[in-house]
VEXZA-140088 format. One record per residue (C-alpha): residue number from 1; x, y, z. Coordinates in steps of 0.25 Angstrom, whole numbers, plus 2048, in hexadecimal, padded with zeros to 3 digits. Layout:
% VEXZA-140088
+------+-----+-----+-----+
: paro :   X :   Y :   Z :
+------+-----+-----+-----+
:  NUM :   X :   Y :   Z :
...
+------+-----+-----+-----+
//
This chain:
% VEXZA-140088
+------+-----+-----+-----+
: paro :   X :   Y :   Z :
+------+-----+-----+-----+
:    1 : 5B5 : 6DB : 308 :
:    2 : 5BE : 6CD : 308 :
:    3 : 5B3 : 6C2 : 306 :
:    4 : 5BD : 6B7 : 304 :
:    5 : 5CB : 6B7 : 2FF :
:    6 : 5D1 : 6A9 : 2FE :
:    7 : 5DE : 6A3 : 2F7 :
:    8 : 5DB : 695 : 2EC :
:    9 : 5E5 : 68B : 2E7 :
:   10 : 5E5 : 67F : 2E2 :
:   11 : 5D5 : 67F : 2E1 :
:   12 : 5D6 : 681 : 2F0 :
:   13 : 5D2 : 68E : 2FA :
:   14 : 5DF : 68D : 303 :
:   15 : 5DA : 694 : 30F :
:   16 : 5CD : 696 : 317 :
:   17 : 5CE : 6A5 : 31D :
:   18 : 5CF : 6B4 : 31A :
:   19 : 5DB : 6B8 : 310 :
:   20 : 5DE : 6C7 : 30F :
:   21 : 5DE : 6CE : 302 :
:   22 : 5EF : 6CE : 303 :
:   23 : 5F0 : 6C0 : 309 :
:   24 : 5E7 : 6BB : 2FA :
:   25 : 5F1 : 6C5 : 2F1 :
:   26 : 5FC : 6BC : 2F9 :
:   27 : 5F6 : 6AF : 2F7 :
:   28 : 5F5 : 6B3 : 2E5 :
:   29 : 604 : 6AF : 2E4 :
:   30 : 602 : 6A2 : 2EB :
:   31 : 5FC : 69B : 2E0 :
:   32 : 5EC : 698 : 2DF :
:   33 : 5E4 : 6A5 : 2DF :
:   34 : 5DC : 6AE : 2E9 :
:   35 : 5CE : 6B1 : 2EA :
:   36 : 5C8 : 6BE : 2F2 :
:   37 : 5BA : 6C1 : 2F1 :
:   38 : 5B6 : 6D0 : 2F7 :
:   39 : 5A8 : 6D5 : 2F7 :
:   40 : 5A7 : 6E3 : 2F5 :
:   41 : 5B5 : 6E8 : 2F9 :
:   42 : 5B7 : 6F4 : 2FC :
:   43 : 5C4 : 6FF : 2F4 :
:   44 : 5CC : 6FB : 2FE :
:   45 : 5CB : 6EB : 2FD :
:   46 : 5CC : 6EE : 2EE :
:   47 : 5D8 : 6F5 : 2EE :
:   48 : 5DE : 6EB : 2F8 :
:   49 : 5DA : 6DF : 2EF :
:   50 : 5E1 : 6E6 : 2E3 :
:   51 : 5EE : 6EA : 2E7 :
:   52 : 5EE : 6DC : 2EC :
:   53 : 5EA : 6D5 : 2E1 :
:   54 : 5F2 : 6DE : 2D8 :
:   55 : 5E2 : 6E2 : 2D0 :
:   56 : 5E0 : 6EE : 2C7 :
:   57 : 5DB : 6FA : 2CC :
:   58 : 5CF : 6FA : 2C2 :
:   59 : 5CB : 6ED : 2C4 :
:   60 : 5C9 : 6EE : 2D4 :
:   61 : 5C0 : 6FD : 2CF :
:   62 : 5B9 : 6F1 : 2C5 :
:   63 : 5B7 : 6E9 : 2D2 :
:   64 : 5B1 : 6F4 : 2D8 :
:   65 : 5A6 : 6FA : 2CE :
:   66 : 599 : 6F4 : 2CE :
:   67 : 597 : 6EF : 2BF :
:   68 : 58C : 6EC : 2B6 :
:   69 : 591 : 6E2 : 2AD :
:   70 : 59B : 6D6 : 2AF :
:   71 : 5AA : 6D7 : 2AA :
:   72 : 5B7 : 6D0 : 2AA :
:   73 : 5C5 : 6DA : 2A9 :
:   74 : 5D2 : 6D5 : 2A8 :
:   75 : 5DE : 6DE : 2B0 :
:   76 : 5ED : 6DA : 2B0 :
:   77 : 5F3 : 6CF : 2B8 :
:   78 : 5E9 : 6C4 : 2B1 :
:   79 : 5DE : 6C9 : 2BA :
:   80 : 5D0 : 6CA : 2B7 :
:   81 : 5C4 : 6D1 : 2BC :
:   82 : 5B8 : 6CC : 2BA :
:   83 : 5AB : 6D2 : 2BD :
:   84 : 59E : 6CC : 2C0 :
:   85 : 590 : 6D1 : 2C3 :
:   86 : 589 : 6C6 : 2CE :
:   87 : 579 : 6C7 : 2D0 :
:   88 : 56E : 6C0 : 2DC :
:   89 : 561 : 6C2 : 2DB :
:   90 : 55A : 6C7 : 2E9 :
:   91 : 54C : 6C2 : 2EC :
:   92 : 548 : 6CA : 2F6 :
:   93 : 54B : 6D6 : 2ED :
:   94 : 548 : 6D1 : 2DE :
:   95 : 554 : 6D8 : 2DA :
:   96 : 562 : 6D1 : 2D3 :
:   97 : 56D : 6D6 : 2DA :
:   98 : 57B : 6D9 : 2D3 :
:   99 : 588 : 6D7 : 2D8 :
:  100 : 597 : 6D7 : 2D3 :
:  101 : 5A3 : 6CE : 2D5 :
:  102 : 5B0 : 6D4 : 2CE :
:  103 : 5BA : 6C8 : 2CE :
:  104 : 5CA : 6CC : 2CC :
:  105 : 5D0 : 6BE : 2C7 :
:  106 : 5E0 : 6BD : 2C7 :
:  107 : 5E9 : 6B2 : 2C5 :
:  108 : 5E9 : 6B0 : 2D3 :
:  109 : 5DE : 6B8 : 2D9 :
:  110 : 5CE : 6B9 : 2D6 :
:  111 : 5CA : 6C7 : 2E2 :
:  112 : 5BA : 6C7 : 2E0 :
:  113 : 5B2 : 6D4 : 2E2 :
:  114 : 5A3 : 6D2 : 2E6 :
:  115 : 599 : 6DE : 2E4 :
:  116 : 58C : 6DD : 2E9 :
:  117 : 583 : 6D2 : 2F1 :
:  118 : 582 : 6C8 : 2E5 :
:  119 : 590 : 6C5 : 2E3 :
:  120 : 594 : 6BC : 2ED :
:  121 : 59E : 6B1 : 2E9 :
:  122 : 5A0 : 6A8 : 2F3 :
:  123 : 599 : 69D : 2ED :
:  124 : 5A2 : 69E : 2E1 :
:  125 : 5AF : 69D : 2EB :
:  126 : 5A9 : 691 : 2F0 :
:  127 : 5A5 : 689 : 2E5 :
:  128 : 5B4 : 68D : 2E0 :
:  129 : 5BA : 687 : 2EC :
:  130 : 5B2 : 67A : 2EB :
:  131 : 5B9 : 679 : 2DD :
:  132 : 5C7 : 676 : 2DE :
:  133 : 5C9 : 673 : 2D0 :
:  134 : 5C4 : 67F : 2CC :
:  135 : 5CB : 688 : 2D8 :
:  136 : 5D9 : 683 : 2D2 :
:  137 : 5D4 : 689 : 2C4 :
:  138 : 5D9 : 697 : 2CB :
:  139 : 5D1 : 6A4 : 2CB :
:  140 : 5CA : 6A1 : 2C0 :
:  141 : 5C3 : 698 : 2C7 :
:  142 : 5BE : 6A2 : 2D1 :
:  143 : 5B9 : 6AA : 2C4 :
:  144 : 5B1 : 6A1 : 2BF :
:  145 : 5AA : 69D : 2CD :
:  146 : 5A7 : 6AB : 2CD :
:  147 : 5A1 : 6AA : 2C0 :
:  148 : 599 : 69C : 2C3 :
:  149 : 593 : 6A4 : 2CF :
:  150 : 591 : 6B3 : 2C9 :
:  151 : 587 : 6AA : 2BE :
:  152 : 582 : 6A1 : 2C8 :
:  153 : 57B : 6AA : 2CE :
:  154 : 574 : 6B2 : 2C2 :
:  155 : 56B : 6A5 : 2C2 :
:  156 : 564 : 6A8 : 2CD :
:  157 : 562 : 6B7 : 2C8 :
:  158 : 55C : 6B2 : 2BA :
:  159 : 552 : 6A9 : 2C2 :
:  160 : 54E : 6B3 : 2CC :
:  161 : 54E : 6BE : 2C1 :
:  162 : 545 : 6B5 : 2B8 :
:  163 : 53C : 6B2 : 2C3 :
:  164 : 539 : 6C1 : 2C4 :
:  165 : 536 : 6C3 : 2B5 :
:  166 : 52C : 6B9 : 2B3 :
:  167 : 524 : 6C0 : 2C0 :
:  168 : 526 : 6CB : 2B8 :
:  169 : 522 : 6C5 : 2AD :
:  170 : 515 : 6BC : 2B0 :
:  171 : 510 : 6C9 : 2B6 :
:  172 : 511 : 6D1 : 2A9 :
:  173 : 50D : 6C5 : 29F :
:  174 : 501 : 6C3 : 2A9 :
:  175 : 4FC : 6D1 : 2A5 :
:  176 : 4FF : 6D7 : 2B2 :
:  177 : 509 : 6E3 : 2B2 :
:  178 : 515 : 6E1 : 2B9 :
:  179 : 51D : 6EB : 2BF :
:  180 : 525 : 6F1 : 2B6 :
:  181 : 531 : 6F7 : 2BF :
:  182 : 533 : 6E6 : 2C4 :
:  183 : 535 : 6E4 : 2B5 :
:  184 : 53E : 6F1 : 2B2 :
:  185 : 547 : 6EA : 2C0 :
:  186 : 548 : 6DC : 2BA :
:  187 : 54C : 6E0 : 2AD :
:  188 : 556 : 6EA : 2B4 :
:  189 : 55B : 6DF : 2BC :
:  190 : 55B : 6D5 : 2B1 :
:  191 : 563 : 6E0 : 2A7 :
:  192 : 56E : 6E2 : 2B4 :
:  193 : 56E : 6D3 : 2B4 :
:  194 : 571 : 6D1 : 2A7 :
:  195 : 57D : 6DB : 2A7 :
:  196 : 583 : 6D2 : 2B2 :
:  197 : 581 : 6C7 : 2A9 :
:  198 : 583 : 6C8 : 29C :
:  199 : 591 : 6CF : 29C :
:  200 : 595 : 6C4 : 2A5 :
:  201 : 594 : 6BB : 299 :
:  202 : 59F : 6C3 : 293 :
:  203 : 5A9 : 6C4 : 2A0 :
:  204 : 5A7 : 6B4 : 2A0 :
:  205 : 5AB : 6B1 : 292 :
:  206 : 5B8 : 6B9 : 294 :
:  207 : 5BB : 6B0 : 2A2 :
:  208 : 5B9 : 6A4 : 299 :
:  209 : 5C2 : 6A7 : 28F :
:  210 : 5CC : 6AA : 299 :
:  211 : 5CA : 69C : 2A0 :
:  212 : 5CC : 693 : 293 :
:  213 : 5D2 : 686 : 294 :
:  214 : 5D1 : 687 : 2A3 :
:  215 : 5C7 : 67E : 2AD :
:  216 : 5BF : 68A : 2AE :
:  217 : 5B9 : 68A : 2A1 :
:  218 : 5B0 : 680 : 2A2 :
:  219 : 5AA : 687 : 2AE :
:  220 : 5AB : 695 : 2A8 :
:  221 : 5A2 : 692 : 29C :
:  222 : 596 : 68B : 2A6 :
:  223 : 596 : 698 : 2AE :
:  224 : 595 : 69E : 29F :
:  225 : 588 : 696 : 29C :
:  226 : 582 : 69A : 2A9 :
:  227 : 585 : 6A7 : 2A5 :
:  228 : 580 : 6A7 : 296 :
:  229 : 572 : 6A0 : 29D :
:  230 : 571 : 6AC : 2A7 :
:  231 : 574 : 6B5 : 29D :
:  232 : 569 : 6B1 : 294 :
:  233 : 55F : 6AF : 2A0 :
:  234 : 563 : 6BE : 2A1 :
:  235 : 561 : 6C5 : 294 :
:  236 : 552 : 6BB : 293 :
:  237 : 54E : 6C3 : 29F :
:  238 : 550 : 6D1 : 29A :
:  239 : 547 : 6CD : 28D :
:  240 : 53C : 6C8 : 295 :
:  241 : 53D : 6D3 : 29F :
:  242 : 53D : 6DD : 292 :
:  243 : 531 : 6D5 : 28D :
:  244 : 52B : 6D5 : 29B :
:  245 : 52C : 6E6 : 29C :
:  246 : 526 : 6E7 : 28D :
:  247 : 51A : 6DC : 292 :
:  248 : 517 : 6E4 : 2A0 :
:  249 : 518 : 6F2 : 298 :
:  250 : 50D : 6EC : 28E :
:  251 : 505 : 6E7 : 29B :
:  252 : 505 : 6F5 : 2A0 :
:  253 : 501 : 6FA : 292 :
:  254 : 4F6 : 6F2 : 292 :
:  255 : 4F2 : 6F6 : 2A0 :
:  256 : 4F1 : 705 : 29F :
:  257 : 4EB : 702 : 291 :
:  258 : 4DF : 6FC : 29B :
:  259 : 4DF : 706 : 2A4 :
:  260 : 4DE : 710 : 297 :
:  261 : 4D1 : 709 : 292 :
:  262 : 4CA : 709 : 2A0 :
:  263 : 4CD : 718 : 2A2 :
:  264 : 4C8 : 719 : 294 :
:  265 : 4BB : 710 : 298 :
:  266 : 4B9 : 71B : 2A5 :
:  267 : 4BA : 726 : 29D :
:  268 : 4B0 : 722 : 292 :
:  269 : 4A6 : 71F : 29C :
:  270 : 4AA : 72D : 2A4 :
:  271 : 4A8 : 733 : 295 :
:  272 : 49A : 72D : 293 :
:  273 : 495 : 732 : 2A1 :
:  274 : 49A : 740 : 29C :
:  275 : 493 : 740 : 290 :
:  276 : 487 : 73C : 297 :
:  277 : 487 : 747 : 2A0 :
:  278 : 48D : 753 : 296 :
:  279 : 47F : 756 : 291 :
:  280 : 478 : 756 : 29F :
:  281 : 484 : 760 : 2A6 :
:  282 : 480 : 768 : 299 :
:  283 : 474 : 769 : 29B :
:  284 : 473 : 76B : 2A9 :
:  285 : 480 : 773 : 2A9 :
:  286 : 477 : 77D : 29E :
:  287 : 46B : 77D : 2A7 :
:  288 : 472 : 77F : 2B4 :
:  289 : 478 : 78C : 2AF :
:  290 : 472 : 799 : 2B7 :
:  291 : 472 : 7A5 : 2AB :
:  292 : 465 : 7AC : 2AD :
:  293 : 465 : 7AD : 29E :
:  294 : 468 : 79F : 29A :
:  295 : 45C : 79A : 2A7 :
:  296 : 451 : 7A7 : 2A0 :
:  297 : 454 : 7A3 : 291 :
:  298 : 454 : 796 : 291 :
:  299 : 444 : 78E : 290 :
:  300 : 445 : 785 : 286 :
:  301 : 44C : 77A : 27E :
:  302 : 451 : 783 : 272 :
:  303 : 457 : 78D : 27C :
:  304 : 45E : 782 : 283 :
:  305 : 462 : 77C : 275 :
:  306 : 469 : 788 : 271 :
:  307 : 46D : 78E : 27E :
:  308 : 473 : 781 : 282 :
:  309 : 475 : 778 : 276 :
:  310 : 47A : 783 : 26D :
:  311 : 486 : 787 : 27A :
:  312 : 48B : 77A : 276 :
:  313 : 48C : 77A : 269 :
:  314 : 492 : 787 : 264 :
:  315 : 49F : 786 : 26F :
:  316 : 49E : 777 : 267 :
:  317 : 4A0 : 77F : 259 :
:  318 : 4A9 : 787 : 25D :
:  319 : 4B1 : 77F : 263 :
:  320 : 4AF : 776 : 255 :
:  321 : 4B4 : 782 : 24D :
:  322 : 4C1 : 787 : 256 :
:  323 : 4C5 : 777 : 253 :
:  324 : 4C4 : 778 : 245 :
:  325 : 4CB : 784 : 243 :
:  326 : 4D7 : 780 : 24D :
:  327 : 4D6 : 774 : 244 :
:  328 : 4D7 : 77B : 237 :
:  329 : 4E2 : 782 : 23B :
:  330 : 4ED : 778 : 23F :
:  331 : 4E9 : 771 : 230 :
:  332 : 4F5 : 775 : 228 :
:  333 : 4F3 : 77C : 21E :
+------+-----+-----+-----+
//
């Protein structure tokens, strides 16, 4: 849908209510520039605002493909589309959620395409219009609010991010073990962070070469530092969180080594209470057996010593030789 569409000259909006997608093609020949922001639009509106605006068929597909990384493409006419990657952390939720604003900058026209709940723009249109000086610049000017607004608001999302890993954080270094699924999720979000940061770097050098010796400049490199602070604030996160996952693994390690040494306690003590009772089950067990032979013939020590004592030993023996000789014959020879 049509979020706003409005018509700028001389640093000035020229008028307060709804304009039509043909009425803002109309008003590019008049001088100043138009503005129409759309959220979400469907084929139809696309194929409407591209046969108005005169915008190449791959561009409006661009406009409508969800994209991973930033990117600036230049297309005939002097027209420009630039693609950006917005983010807003959710509270409720813990979770960074990613949206896209794909931003079509002509000579006369700046058409912006939201995707997603975190790509709102209407701060940026505001502060613009509040700026005169900078309005009159012409559509670079809506550019670079764009830009001023995208990096903005990755501030919040480094703090709330930051915040998150040093829970994270002070439960693994405290010798607790933390859950690793949370840490695998931060890092993912931090990583699809970083994709939506760090390319941005790139897109932005190629729009400030494109506004030298303009008033624009001056702006464009502040929006650059932000962005070179953020992007550092980014890549510091993914090697603490890596250390993070490497300290929890360790912690677990040391956990089940525990658990190891009191299993191992249990079944030495369960081992001693065995070889405490072998030799009494084998002497019941040889007494409690009811052969009328074994009860007639055996009525004193030396019987039971070579009756019971000798049943041991030569299973024992040969047992000892079968080993010896399975043993001989793997040796090589």
């Amino acid at each position: 849908m049509i979020i706003d569409c409005a018509y700028y000259r001389d640093g000035h909006r020229q008028h307060v209510g709804a304009m039509s997608v043909e009425d803002a093609a109309a008003h590019c020949k008049q001088g100043g520039f138009v503005w129409l922001g759309m959220f979400e639009p469907t084929l139809e509106e696309l194929v409407q605002v591209r046969e108005s605006f005169g915008l190449h068929e791959l561009a409006v597909e661009d406009a409508q493909t969800f994209h991973l990384r930033p990117k600036v493409e230049p297309y005939e006419g002097n027209i420009r589309l630039v693609i950006l990657r917005t983010a807003r952390y959710d509270d409720q939720r813990e979770e960074v959620d990613f949206g896209e604003v794909s931003v079509f900058v002509g000579p006369s026209f700046v058409i912006t395409v939201r995707q997603g709940v975190a790509s709102d723009l209407h701060g940026a249109r505001i502060r613009l219009e509040e700026r005169p000086e900078l309005l009159s610049v012409g559509t670079n000017s809506v550019l670079w609010a764009i830009l001023d607004q995208v990096v903005d608001g990755y501030g919040p999302v480094v703090a709330e991010l930051e915040r998150d890993i040093e829970q994270v954080e002070r439960t693994v270094f405290a010798g607790s073990v933390a859950p690793t699924e949370r840490i695998y999720f931060l890092r993912r979000e931090v990583t699809d962070f970083y994709r939506a940061v760090h390319p941005l770097l790139a897109v932005l050098a190629t729009i400030e070469r494109g506004a030298r010796n303009t008033e624009l400049l001056p702006y464009l490199r502040d929006v650059h530092d932000h962005l070179v602070l953020v992007n550092e604030e980014v890549a510091a996160q993914r090697d603490l969180l890596a250390t993070v996952l490497e300290a929890n693994m360790a912690v677990i390690s040391v956990e089940q080594t525990k658990v190891s040494v009191r299993q191992n306690a249990t079944i030495e003590q369960l081992t001693i209470l065995a070889t405490v009772f072998l030799p009494l089950t084998f002497v019941t067990g040889f007494f409690g057996q009811n052969f009328g032979w074994l009860v007639d013939h055996i009525g004193a020590e030396w019987d039971f010593l070579v009756l019971g004592v000798g049943g041991l030993l030569i299973p024992c023996l040969a047992l000892f030789v079968w080993f010896r000789r399975q043993r001989a014959a793997r040796q090589p020879t």
